[in-house]
PAFISE-18690 format. One line per 10 residues: number of its first residue (from 1); their letters; for each residue x, y, z of N, C-alpha, C, O. Coordinates in Angstrom, 2 decimals. Last residue first. Layout:
REM PAFISE-18690
NUM) A) X,Y,Z,X,Y,Z,X,Y,Z,X,Y,Z  ...
REM end
This chain:
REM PAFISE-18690
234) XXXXXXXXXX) -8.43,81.64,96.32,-9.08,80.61,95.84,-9.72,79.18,96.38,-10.29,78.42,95.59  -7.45,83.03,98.36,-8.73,83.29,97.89,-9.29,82.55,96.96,-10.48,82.66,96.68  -4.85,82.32,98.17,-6.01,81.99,99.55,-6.99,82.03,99.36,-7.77,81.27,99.94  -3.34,83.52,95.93,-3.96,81.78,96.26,-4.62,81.34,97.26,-5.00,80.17,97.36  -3.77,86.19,96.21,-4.31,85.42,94.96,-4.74,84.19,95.48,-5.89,83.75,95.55  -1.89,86.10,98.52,-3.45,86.36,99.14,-4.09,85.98,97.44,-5.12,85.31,97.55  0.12,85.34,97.07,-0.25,84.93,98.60,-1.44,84.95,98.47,-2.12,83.94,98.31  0.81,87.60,95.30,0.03,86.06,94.72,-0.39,85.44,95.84,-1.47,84.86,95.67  1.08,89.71,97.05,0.05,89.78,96.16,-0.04,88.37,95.78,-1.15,87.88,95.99  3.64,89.24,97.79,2.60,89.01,98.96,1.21,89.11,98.27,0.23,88.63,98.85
224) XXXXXXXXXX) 5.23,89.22,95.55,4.92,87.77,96.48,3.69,87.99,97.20,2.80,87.14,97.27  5.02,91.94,95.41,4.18,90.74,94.20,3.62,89.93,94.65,2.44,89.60,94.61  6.20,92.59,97.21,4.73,93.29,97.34,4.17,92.19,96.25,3.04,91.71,96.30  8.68,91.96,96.73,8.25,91.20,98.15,6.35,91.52,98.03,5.47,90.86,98.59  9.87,91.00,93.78,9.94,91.77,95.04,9.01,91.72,95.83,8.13,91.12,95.22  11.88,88.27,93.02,10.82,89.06,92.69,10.67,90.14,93.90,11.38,90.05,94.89  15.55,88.20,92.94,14.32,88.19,93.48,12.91,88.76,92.93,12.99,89.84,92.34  17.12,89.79,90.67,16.95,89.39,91.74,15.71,88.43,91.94,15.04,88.01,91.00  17.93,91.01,88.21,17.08,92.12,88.63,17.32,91.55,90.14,17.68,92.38,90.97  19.30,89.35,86.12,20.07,91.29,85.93,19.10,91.71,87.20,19.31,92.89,87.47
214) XXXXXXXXXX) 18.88,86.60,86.14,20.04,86.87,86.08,20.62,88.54,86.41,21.73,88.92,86.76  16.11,87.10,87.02,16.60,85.79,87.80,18.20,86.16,87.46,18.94,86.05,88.44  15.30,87.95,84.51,15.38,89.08,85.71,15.93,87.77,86.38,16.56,87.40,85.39  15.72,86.21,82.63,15.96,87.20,82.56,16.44,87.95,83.70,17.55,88.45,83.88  13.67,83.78,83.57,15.27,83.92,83.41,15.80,84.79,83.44,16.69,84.73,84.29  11.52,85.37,82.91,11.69,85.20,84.24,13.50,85.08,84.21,14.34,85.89,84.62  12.00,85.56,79.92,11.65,86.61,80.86,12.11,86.49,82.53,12.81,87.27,83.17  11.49,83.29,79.27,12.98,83.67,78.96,12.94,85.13,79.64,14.00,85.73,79.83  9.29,82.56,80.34,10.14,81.64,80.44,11.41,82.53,80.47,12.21,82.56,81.40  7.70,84.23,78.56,7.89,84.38,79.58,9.06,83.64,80.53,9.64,84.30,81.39
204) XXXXXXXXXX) 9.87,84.94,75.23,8.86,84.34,76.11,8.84,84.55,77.36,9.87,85.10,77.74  11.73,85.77,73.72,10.78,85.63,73.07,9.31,85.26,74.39,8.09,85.37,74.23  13.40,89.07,74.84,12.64,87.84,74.84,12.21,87.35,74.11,11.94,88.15,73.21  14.65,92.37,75.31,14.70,91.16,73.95,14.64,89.55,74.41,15.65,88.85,74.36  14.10,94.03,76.83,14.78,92.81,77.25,15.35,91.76,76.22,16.12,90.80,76.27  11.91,95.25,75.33,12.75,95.78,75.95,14.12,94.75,76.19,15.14,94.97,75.52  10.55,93.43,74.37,10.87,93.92,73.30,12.17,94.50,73.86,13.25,94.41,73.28  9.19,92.57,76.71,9.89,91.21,76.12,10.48,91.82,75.19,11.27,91.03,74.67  7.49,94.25,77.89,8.65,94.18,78.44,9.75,92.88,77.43,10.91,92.56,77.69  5.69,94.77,75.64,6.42,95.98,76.03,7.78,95.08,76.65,8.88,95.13,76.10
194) XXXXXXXXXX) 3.95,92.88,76.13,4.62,93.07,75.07,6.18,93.60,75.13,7.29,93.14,74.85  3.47,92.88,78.58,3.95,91.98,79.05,4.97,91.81,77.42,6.01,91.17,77.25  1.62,95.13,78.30,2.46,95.26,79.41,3.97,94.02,78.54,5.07,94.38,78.11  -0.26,93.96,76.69,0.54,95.07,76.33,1.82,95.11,77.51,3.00,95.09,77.14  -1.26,92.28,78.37,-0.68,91.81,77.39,0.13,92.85,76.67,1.17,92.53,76.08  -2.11,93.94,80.62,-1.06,92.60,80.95,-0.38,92.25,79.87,0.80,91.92,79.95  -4.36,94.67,78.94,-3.36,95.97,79.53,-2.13,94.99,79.68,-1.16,95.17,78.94  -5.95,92.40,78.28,-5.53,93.37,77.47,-4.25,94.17,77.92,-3.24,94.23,77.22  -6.89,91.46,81.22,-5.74,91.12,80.66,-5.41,91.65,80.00,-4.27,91.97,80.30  -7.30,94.81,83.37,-7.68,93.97,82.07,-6.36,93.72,81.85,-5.33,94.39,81.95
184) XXXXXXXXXX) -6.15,95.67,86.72,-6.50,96.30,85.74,-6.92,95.32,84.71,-7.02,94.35,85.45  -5.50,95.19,89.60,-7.00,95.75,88.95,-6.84,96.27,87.64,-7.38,97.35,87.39  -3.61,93.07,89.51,-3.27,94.52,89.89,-4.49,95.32,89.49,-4.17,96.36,88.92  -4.73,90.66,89.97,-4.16,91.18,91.12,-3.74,92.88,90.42,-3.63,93.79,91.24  -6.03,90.25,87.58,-7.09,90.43,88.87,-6.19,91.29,89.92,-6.59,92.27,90.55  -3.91,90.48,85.91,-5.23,90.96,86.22,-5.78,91.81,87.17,-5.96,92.98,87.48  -2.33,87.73,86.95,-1.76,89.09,87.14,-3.03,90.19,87.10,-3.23,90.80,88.15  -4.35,86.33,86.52,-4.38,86.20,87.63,-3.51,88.00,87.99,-3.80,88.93,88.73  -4.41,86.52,83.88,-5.79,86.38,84.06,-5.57,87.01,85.82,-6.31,87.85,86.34  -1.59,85.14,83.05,-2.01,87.03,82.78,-3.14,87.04,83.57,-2.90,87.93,84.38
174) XXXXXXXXXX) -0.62,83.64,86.23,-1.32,83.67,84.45,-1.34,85.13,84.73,-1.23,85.91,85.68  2.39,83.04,88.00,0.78,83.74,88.26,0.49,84.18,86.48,1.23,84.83,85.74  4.48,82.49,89.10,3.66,81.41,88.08,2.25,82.37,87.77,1.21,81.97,87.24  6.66,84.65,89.98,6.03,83.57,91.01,4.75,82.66,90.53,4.04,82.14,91.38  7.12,85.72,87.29,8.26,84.86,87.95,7.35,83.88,89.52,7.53,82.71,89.85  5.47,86.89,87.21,5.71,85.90,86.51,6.73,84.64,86.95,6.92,83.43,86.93  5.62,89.10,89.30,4.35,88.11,89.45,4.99,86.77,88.19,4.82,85.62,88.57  8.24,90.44,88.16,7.88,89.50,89.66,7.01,88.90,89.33,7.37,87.81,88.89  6.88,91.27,85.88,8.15,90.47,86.27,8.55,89.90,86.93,9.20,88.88,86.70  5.29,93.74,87.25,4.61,92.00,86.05,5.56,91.04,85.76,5.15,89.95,85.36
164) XXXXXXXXXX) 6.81,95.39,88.39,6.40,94.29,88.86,5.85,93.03,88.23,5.91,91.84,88.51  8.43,95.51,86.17,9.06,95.32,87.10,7.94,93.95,87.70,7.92,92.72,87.66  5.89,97.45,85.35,6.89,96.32,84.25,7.14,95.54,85.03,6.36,94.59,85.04  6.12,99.44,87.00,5.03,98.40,86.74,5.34,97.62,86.15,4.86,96.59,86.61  8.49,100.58,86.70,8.08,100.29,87.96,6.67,99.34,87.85,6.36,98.58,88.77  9.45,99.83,83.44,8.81,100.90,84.42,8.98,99.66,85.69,9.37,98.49,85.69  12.54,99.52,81.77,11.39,99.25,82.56,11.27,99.89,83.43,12.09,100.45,84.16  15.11,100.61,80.76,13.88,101.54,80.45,12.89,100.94,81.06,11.93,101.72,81.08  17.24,98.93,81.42,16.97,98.67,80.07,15.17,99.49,79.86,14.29,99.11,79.09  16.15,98.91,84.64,16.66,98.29,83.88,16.23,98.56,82.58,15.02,98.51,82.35
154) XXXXXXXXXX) 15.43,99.63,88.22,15.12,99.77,86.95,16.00,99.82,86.26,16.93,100.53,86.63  16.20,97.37,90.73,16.90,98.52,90.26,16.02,98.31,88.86,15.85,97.19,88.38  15.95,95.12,91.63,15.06,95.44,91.07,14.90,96.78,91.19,13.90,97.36,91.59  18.90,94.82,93.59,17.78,93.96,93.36,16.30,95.23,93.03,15.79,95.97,93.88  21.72,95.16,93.48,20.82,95.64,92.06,19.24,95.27,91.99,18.50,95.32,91.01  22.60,93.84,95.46,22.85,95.23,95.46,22.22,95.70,94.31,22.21,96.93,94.23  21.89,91.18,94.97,21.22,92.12,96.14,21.39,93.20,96.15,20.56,93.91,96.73  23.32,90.13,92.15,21.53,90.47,92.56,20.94,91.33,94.03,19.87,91.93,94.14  25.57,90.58,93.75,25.28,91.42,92.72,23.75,91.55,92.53,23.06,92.56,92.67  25.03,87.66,95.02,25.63,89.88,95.87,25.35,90.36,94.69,24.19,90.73,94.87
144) XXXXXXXXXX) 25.00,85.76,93.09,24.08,86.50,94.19,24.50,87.63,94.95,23.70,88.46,95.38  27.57,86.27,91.96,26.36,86.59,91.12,25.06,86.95,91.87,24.27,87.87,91.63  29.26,85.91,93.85,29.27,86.84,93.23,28.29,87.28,92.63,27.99,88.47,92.64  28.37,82.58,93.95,28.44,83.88,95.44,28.35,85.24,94.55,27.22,85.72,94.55  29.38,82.11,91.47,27.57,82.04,91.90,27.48,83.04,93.39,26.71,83.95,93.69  32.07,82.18,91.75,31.34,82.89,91.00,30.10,83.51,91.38,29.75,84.68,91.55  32.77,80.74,94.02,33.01,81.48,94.06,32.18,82.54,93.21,31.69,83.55,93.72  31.87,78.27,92.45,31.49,78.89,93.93,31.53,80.27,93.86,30.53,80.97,93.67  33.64,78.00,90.59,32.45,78.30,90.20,31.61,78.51,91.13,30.51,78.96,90.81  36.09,77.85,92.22,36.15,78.92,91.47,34.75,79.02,91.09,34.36,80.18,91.18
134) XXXXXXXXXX) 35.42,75.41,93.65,35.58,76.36,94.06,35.71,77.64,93.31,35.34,78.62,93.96  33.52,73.40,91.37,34.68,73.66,92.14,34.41,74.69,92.66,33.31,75.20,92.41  30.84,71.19,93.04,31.32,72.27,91.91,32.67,72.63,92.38,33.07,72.33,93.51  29.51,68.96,94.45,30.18,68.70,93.45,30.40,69.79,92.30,30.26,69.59,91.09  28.07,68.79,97.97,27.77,69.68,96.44,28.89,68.84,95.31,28.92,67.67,95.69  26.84,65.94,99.06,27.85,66.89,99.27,27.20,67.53,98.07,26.25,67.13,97.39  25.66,63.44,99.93,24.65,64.67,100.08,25.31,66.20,99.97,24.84,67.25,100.43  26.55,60.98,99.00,26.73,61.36,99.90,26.23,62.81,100.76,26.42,63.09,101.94  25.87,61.34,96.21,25.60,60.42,96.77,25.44,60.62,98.30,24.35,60.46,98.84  27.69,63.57,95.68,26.45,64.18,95.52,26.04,62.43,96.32,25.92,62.71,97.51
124) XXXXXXXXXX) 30.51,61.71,95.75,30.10,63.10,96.94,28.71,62.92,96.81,28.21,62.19,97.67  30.12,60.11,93.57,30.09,59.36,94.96,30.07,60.65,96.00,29.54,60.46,97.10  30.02,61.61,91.99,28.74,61.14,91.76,28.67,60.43,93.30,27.68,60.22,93.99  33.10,62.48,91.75,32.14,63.54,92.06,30.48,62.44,92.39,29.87,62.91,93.35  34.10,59.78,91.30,34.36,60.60,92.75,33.44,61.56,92.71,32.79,61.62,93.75  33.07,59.35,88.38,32.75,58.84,89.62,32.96,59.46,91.07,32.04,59.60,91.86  34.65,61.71,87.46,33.16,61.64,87.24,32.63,60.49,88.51,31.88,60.84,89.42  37.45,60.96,87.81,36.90,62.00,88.29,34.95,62.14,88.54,34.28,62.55,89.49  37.02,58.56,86.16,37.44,58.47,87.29,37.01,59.41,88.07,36.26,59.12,89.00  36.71,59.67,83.58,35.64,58.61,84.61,36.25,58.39,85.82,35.49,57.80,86.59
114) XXXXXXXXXX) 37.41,63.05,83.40,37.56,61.56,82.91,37.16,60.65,83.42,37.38,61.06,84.56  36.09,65.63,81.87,36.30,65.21,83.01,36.28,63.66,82.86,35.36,63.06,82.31  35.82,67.28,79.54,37.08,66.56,79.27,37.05,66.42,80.63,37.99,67.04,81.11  33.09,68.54,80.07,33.33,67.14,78.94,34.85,66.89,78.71,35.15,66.28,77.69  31.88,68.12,83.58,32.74,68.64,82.14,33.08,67.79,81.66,33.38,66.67,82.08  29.83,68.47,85.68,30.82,67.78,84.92,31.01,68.24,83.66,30.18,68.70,82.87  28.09,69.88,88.53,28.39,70.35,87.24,29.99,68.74,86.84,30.80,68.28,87.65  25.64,70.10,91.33,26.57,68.97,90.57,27.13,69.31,89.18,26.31,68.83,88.39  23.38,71.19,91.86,24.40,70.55,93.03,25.32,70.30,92.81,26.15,70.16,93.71  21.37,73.74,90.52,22.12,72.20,90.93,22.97,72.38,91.61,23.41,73.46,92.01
104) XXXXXXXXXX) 18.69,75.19,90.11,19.25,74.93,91.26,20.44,73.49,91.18,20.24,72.43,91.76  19.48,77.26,86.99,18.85,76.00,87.33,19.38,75.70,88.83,20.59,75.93,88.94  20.34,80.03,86.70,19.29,79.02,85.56,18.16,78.02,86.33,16.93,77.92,86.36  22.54,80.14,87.12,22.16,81.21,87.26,20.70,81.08,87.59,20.03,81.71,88.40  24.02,77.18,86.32,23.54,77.65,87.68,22.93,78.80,87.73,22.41,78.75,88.84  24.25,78.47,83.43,23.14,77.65,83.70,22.99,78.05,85.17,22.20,78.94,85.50  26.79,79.90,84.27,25.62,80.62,83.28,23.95,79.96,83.35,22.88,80.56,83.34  28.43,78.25,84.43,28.04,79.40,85.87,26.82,79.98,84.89,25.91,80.60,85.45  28.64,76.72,82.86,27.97,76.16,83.64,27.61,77.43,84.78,26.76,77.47,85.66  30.02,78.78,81.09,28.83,77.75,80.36,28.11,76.92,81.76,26.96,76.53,81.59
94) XXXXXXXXXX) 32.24,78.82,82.07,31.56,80.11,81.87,30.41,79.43,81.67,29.62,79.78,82.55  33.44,76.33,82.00,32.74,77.14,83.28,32.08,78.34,82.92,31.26,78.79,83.73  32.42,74.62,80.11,33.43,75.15,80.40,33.01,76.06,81.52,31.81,76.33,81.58  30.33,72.45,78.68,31.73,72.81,77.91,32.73,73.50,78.30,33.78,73.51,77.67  29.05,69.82,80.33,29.26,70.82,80.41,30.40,71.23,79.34,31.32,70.45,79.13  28.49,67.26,80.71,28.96,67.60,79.31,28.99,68.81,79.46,28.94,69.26,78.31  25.57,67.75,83.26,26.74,66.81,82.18,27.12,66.93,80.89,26.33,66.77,79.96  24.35,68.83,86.04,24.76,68.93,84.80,26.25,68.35,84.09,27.45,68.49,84.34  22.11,67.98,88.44,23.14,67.87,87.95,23.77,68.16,86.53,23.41,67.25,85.79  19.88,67.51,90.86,20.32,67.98,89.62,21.36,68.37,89.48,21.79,69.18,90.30
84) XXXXXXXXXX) 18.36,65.11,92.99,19.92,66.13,93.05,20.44,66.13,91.60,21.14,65.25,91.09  15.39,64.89,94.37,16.59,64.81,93.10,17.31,65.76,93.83,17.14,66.63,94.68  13.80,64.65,96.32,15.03,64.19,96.17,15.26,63.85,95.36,15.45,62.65,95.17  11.80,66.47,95.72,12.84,67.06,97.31,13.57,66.20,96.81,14.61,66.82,96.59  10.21,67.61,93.36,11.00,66.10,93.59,11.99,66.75,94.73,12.89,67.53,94.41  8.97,69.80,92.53,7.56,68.60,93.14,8.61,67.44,93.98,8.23,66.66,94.86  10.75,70.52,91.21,10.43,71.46,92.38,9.36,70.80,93.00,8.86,71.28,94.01  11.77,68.85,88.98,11.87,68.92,90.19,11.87,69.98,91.46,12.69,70.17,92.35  9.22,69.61,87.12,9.43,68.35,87.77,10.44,68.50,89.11,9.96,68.28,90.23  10.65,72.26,86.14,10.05,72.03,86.44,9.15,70.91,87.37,8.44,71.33,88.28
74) XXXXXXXXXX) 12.98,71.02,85.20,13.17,72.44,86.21,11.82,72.30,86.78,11.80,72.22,88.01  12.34,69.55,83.04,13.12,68.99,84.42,13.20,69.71,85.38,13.48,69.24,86.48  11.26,71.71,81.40,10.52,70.58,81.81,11.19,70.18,83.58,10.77,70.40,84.72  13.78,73.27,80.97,13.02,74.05,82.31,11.61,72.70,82.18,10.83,72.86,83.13  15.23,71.41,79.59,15.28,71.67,81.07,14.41,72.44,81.32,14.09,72.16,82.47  12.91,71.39,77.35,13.61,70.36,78.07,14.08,70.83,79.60,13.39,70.63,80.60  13.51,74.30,76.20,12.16,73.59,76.90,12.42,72.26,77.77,12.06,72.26,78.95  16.25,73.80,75.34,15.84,74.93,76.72,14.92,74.54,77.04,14.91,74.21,78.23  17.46,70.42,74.85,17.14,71.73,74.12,16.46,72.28,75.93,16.29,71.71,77.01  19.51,68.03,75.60,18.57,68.62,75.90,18.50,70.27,75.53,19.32,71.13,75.86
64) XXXXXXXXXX) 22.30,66.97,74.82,20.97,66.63,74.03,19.66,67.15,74.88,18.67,66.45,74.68  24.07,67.69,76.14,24.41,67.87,74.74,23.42,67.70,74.15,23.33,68.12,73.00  23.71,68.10,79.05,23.13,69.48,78.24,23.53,68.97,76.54,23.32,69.81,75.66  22.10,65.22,80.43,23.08,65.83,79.26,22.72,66.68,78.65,21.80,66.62,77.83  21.83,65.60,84.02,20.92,65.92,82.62,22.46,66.16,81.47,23.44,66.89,81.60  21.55,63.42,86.37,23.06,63.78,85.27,21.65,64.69,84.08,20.72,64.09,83.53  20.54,63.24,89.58,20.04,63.85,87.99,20.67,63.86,86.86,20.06,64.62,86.11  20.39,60.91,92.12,21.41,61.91,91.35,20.88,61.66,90.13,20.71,60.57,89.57  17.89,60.40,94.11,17.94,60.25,92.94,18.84,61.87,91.89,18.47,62.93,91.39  17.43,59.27,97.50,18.42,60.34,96.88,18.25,59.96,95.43,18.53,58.76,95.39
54) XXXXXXXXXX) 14.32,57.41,97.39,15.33,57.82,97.67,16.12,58.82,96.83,15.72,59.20,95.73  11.41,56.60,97.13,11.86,58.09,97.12,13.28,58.03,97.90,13.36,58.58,99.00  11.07,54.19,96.14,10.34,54.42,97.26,11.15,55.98,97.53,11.38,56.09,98.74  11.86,53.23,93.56,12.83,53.24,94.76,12.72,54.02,95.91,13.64,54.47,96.59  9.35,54.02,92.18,9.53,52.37,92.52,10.81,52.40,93.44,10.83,51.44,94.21  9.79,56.19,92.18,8.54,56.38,93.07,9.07,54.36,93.32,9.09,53.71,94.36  11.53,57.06,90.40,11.88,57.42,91.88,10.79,56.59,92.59,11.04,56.34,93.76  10.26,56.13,87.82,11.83,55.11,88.35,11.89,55.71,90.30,12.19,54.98,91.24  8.45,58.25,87.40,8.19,56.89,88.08,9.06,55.95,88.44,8.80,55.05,89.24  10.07,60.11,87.16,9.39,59.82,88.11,8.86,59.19,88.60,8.59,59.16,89.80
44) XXXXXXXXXX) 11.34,59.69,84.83,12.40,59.63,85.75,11.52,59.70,87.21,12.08,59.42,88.27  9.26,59.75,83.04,10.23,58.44,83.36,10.97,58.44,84.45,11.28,57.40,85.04  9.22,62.96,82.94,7.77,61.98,84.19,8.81,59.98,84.03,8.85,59.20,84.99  10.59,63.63,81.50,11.08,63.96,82.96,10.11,62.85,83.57,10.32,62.09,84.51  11.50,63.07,78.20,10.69,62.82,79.45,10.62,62.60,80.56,10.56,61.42,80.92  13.87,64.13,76.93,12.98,64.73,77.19,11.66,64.26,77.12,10.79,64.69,76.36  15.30,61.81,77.19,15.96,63.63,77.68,14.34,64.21,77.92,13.85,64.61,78.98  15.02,58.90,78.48,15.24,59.88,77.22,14.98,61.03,77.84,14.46,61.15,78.95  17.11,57.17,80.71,15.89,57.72,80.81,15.53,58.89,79.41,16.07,59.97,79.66  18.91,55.15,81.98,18.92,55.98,81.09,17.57,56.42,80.83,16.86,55.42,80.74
34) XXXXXXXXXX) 20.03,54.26,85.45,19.09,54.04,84.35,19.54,55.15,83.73,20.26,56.01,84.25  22.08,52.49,87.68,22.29,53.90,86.83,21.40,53.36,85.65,21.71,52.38,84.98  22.74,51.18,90.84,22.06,51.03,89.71,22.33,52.97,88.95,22.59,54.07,89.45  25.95,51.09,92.16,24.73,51.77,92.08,23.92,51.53,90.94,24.52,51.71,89.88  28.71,51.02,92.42,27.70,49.49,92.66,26.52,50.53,93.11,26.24,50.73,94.29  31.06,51.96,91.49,30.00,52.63,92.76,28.88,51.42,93.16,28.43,51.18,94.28  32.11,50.57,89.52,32.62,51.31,90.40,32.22,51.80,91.59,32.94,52.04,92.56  29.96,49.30,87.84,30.83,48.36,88.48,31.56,49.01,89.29,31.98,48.24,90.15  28.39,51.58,87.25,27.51,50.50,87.89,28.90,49.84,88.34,28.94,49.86,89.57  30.27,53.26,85.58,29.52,53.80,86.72,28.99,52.69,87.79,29.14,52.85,89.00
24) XXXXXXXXXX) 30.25,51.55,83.43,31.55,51.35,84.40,31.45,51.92,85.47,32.14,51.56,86.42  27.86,50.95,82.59,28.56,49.66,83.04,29.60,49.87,84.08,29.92,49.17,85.05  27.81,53.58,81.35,26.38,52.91,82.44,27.29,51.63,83.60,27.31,51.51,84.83  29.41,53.60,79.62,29.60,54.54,80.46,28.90,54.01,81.53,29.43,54.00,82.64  28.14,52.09,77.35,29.38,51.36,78.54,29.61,52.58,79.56,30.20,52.15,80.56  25.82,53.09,76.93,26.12,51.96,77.60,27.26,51.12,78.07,27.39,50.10,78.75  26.78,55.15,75.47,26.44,55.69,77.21,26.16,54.31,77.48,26.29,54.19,78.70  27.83,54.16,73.31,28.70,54.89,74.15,28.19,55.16,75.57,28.89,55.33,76.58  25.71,52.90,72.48,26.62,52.21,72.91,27.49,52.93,74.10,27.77,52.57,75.24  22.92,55.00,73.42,23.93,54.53,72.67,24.85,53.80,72.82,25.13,54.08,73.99
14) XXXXXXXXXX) 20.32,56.91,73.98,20.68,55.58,74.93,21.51,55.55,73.46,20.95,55.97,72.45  20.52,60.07,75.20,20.62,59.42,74.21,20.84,58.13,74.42,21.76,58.00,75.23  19.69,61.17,78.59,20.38,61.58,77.39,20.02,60.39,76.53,19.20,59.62,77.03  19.93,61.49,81.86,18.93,61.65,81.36,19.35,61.95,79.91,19.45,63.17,79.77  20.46,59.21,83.86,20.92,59.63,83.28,20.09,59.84,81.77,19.75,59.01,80.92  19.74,58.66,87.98,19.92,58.78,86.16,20.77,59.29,85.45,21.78,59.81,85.92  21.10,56.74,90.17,21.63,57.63,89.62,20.27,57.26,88.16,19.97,56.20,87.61  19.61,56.22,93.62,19.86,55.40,92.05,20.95,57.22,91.39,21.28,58.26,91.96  20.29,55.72,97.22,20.07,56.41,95.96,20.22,55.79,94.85,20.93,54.78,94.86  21.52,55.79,100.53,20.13,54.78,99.87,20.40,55.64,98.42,20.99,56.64,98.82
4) XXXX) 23.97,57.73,101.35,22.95,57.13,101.50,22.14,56.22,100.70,22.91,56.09,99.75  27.69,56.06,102.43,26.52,56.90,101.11,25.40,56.33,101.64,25.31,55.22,102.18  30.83,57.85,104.41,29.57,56.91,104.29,27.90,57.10,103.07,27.23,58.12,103.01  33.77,57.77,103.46,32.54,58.58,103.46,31.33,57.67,103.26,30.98,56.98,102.30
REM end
């Protein structure tokens, strides 16, 4: 199988232990592999920009990245076409079909997956393949049909306006902007936006969007087309 141009990170704790892990990745695949601390995604952006934007495989270690952390990296790479995110130390499939719900990756490893295995998977995603098994395929298929046949079905007592302030969040739009777009005061947005996090039991928008991303779907199409014309008009 032929590999393209790429570095590997590895975004976790620099320790002996991940420095020989580094060594045996580097002498098996003959790929450079940096360590990059968990939680600063912009390191890992300037390592891409000096390898002139090639394939850059993501390892994030879920053992040392807290939730703000990834959705940082979640964030960063929707600017990065070539990362290929990845999750490491996974504890078990329920635990990684739960993230994929979460996060777009390509790539799940488990913590009793042994270096050998870990390399063959790093040498697919290299190669531009996925790296999940088939049973967690299988899952994520499931989980998307289920979002289409439930897509933004009222839930747990949300209104039809709820709903939508759920969509718009989900497509980045501030209270200020939600606002404007549905004519009414941030005040109302903030009640709104009370209301739905009590319902759902949230603490945040973040954990909101997640939210519906796992029980509702998609945002729905009248939001989208509402932030559309939000951002033209600016």
């Amino acid at each position: 199988m032929e590999l393209g141009r790429g570095i590997i990170l590895l975004a976790t704790e620099n320790n002996p232990q991940t420095q020989l892990f580094v060594s045996y990745i580097h002498e098996k695949l003959q790929r450079d592999l940096y360590i990059v601390p968990p939680e600063v995604p912009e390191g890992a952006v300037d390592l891409m920009k000096e390898e002139g934007g090639s394939r850059t495989i993501v390892l994030l270690d879920i053992d040392h990245l807290e939730e703000a952390v990834m959705q940082a990296w979640q964030a960063q790479y929707q600017h990065q076409p070539e990362w290929v995110l990845t999750a490491f130390n996974m504890k078990d499939e329920e635990h990684a079909a739960r993230l994929l719900s979460l996060m777009p990756l390509k790539g799940v490893f488990y913590r009793n997956d042994n270096l050998e295995m870990i390399c063959k998977g790093i040498h697919r995603l290299l190669a531009g393949d996925y790296w999940l098994s088939r049973s967690l395929m299988t899952r994520l298929i499931d989980f998307y049909r289920r979002q289409q046949i439930n897509c933004y079905r009222p839930a747990c007592g949300i209104t039809q306006r709820e709903l939508e302030i759920i969509g718009l969040l989900g497509s980045g739009a501030s209270n200020t902007e939600i606002a404007e777009l549905l004519f009414v005061s941030e005040h109302t947005v903030k009640s709104h936006l009370y209301n739905i996090f009590r319902k759902i039991k949230v603490n945040n928008r973040m954990q909101a969007v997640n939210w519906a991303r796992q029980n509702l779907g998609p945002p729905p199409p009248q939001a989208l087309r509402r932030c559309d014309r939000a951002s033209s008009s600016h």
